[in-house]
C-alpha positions in Angstrom: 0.0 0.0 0.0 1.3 3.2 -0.7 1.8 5.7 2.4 -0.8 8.8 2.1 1.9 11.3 2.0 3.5 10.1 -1.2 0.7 10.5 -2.9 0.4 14.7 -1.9 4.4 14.9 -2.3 3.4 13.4 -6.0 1.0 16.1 -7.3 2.7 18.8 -4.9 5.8 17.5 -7.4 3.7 18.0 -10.2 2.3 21.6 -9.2 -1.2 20.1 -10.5 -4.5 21.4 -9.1 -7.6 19.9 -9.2 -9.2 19.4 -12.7 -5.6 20.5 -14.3 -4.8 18.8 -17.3 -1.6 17.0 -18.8 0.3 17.4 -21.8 0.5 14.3 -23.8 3.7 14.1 -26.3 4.7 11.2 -28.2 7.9 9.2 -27.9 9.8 9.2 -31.1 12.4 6.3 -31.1 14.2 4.7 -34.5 12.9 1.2 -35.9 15.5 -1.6 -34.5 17.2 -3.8 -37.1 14.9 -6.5 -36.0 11.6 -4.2 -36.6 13.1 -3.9 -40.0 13.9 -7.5 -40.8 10.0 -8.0 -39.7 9.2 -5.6 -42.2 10.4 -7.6 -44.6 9.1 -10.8 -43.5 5.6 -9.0 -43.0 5.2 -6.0 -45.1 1.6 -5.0 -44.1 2.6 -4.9 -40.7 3.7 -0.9 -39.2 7.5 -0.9 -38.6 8.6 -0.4 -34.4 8.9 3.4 -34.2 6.9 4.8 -36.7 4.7 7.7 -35.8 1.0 8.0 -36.7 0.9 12.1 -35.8 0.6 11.9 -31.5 0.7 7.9 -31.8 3.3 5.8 -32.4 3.8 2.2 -33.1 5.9 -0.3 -31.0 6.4 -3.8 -31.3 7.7 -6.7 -29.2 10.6 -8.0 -31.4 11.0 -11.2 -28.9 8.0 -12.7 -29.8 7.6 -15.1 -32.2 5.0 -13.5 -34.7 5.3 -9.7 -34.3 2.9 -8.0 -31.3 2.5 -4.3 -32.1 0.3 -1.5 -30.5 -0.1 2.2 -30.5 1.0 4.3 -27.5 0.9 7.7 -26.3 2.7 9.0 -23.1 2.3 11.9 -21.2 5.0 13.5 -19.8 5.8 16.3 -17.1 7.0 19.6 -18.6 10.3 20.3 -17.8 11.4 16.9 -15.6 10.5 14.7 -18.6 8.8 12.5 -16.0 6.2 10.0 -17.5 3.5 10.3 -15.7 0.4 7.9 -17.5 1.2 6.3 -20.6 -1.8 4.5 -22.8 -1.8 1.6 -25.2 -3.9 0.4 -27.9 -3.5 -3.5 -29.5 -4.9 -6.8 -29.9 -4.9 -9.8 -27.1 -5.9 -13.5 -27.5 -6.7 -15.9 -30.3 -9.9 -13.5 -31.1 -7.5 -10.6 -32.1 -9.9 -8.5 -29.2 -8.9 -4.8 -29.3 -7.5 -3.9 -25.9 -6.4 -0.4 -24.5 -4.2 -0.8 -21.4 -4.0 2.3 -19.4 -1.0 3.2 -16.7 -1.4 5.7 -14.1 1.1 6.8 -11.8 1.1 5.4 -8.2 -1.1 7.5 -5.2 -4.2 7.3 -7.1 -7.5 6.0 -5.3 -7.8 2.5 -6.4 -11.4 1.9 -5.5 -12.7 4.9 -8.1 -10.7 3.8 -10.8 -10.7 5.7 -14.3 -13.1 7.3 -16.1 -12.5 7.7 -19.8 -14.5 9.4 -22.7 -13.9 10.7 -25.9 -14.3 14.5 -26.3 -18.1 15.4 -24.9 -19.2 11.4 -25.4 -20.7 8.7 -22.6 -17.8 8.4 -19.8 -16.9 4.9 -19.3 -15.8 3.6 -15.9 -12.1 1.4 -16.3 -11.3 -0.7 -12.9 -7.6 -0.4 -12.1 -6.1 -4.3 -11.6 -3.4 -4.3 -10.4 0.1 -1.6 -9.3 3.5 -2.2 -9.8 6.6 -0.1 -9.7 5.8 1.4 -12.9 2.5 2.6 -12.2 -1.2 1.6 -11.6 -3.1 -0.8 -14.8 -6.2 -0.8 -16.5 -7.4 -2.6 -19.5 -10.6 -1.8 -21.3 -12.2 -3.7 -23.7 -13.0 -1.5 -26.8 -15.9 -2.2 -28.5 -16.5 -1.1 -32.3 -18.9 1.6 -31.1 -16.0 3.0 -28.8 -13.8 2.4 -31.4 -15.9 4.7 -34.1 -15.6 7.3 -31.2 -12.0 7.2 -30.9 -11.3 6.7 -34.7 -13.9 10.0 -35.3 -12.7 11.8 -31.7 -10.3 14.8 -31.4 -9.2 13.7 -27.7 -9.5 11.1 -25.0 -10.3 12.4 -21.5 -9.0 10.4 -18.7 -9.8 11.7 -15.1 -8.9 10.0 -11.7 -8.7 10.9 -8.1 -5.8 10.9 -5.8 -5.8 9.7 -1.9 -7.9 12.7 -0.6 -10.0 12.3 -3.2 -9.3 15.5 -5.3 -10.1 14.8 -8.9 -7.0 15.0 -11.8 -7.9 15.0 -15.3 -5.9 15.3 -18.4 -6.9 15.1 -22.4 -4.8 12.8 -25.0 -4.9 13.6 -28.4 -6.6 11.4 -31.0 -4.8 12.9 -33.9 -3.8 9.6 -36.3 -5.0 7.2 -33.9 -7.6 6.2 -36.8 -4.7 5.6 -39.4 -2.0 4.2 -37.0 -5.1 2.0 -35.8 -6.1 0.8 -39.7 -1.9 -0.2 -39.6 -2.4 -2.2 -36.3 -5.1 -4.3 -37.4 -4.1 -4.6 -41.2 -4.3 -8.8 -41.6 
């Protein structure tokens, strides 16, 4: 369990109020040999590193057939600290689309997350477990949300911390329709 005061030494850190918002900036990193050699082997597939506008691709070259998703991080201005990052790709033998959420450690566990894309329905996302690199979530998306994300111009994520104070940030949207058409190209 994590001790109370971390949490307000966390968003003291941060300088955040209630209801401030984050600034979400892409990773850019350069496609590994191996991401290139997969290339080859799979042309339709995206290449690890490239950049879909505010998304980029990554893929896990140690598997055997190539696991790819979409991410977006946001960062701290100024320390560079990440501080939630957000995942999109598919699980299982059904190919289900999956976003995996991580949230930094100090939030209130029992409210969770609330997404929602721009002024849409918000849907509740249980957190399931924390780790040393943050708190998880995994939502199952659902072609309706799927239209909404492909269509949307940002996704909202909001959260509350220990004393309950709510925290909310926006994540831009901008290519995650074409990075996504890339991700689930057969």
């Amino acid at each position: 369990m994590i001790p109370i005061s971390y949490s307000f030494k966390f968003w003291r850190k941060l300088r955040l109020r209630p209801g401030s918002r984050f600034r979400s900036k892409p990773t850019r990193i350069k496609a590994l040999p191996i991401g290139i050699v997969a290339l080859f082997i799979y042309p339709v597939l995206a290449a690890d590193g490239d950049v879909f506008d505010d998304w980029i691709m990554r893929c896990d070259p140690a598997s055997e057939t190539p696991r790819c998703y979409l991410s977006q991080r946001a960062f701290i201005q100024g320390s560079g600290e990440r501080v939630f990052e957000l995942a999109v790709g598919q699980l299982g033998k059904n190919k289900q689309v999956v976003m995996l959420l991580t949230a930094p450690l100090g939030i209130y566990l029992p409210a969770g997350l609330r997404v929602q894309v721009d002024n849409t329905t918000t849907q509740r996302v249980a957190l399931l477990r924390c780790n040393a690199r943050g708190c998880h979530a995994e939502l199952l998306l659902n072609d309706e949300f799927l239209q909404l994300m492909k269509k949307g111009l940002k996704l909202n994520i909001t959260f509350s911390d220990s004393a309950l104070q709510q925290f909310g940030f926006s994540m831009s949207l901008k290519g995650f329709s074409s990075g996504l058409r890339q991700l689930l190209a057969p």
